[in-house]
VOFI-160523 format. One line per 10 residues: number of its first residue (from 1); their letters; for each residue x, y, z of C-alpha. Coordinates in nm, 2 decimals. Layout:
REM VOFI-160523
NUM	A	X:Y:Z | ... .
***
This chain:
REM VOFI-160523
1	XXXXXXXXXX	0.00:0.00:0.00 | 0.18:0.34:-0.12 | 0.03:0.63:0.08 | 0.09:0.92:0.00 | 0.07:1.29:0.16 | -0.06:1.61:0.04 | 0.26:1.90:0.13 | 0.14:2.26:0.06 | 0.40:2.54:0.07 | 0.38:2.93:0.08 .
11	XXXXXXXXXX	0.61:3.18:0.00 | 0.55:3.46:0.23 | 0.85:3.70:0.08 | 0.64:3.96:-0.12 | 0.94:4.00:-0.40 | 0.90:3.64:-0.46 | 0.51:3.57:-0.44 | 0.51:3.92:-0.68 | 0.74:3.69:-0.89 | 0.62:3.39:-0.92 .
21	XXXXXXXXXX	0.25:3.51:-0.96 | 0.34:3.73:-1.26 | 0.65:3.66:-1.42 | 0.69:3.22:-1.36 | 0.34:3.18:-1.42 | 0.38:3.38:-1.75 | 0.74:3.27:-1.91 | 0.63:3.21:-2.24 | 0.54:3.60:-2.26 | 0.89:3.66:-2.10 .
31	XXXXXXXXXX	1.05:3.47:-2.34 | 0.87:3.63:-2.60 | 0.97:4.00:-2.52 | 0.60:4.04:-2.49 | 0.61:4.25:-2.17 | 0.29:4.51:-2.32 | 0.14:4.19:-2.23 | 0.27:4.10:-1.90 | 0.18:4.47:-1.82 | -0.20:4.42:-1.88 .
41	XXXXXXXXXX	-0.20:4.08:-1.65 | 0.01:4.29:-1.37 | -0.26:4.58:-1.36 | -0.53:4.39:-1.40 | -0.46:4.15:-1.12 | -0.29:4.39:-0.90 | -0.58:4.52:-0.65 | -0.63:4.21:-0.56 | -0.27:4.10:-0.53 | -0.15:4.36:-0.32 .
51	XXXXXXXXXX	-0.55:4.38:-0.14 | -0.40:4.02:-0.02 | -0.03:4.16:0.08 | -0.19:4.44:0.30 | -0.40:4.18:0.47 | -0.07:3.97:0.54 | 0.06:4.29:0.67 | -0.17:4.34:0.89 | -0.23:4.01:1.07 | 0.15:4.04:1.10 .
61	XXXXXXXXXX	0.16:4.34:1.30 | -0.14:4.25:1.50 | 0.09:3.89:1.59 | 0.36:4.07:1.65 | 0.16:4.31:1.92 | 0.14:3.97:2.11 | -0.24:4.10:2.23 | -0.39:3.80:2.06 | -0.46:3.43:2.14 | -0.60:3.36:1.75 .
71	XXXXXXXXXX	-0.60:3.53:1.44 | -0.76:3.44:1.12 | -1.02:3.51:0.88 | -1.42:3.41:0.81 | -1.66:3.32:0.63 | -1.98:3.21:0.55 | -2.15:3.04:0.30 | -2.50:3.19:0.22 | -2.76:2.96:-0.04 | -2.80:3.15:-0.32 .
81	XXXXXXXXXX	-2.61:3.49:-0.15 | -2.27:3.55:-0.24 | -2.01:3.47:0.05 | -1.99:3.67:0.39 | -1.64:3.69:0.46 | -1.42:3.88:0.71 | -1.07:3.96:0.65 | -0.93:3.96:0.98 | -1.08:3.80:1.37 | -0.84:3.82:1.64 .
91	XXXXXXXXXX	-0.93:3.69:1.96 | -0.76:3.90:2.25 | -0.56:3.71:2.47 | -0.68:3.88:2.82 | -1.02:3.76:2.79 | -1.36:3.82:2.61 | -1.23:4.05:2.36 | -1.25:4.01:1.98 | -1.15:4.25:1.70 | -1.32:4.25:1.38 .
101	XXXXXXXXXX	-1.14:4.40:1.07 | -1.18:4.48:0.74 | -0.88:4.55:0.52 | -0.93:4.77:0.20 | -0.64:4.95:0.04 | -0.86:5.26:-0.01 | -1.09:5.39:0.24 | -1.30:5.51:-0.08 | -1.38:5.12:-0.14 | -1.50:5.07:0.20 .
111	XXXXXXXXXX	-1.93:4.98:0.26 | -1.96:5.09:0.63 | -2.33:4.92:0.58 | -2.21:4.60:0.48 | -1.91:4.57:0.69 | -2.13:4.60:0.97 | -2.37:4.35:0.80 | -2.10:4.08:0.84 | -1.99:4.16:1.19 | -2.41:4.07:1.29 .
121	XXXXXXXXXX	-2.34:3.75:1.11 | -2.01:3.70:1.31 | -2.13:3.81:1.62 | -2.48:3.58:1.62 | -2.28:3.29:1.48 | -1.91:3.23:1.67 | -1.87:3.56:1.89 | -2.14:3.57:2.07 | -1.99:3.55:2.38 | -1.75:3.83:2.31 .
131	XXXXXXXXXX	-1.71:4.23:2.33 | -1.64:4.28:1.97 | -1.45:4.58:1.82 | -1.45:4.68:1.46 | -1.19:4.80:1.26 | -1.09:4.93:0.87 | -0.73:4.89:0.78 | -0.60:5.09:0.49 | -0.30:5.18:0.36 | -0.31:5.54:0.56 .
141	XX	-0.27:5.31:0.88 | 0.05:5.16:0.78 .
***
């Protein structure tokens, strides 16, 4: 009986996930000296690229704070809705205490009336028993 085991990796330099997203993933363009190209996949995909590299950030300077016991993100699956999702939920580590963030690189981009949408979800759903603060991340707060 051969098992066998599923190993997932992540690169979590931004150089190198920029890299490998854009210019690996698109050699043949590379080889071709087609970079106009390249270009259009870079901006097209970049919001969301970089939306994910600001969320990184973020989770990473909350760690580092050492005021948390968990952080991640949720969601929720809705039939026939799209997704509710949350970028960031960080459980303090003193207690009750949870933080619930969303993460846009523009404030301009930011629904104030859906945000707070999601947190109700959240908050009926696996933080009931918390005191939960909400938070927007943006660039500015870097």
């Amino acid at each position: 009986m051969t098992r066998s085991q599923n190993v997932q990796y992540e690169i979590t330099d931004n150089f190198l996930r920029f890299w490998f997203n854009y210019f690996d993933r698109n050699q043949t363009l590379v080889e071709l000296n087609n970079f106009e190209h390249l270009r259009q996949i870079v901006f097209s995909d970049y919001p969301t690229f970089s939306g994910i590299a600001l969320e990184k950030w973020f989770r990473l300077k909350m760690m580092e704070s050492h005021q948390y016991s968990d952080i991640g993100s949720w969601w929720e699956r809705k039939k026939g809705k799209e997704a509710n999702e949350i970028d960031i939920v960080a459980l303090s580590a003193e207690g009750n205490k949870a933080v619930v963030a969303e993460v846009k690189r523009l404030q301009r981009n930011y629904n104030h009336k859906a945000f707070m949408e999601k947190v109700d979800c959240i908050k009926t759903s696996i933080l009931s028993k918390y005191k939960t603060e909400t938070r927007l991340f943006t660039l500015e707060d870097m």
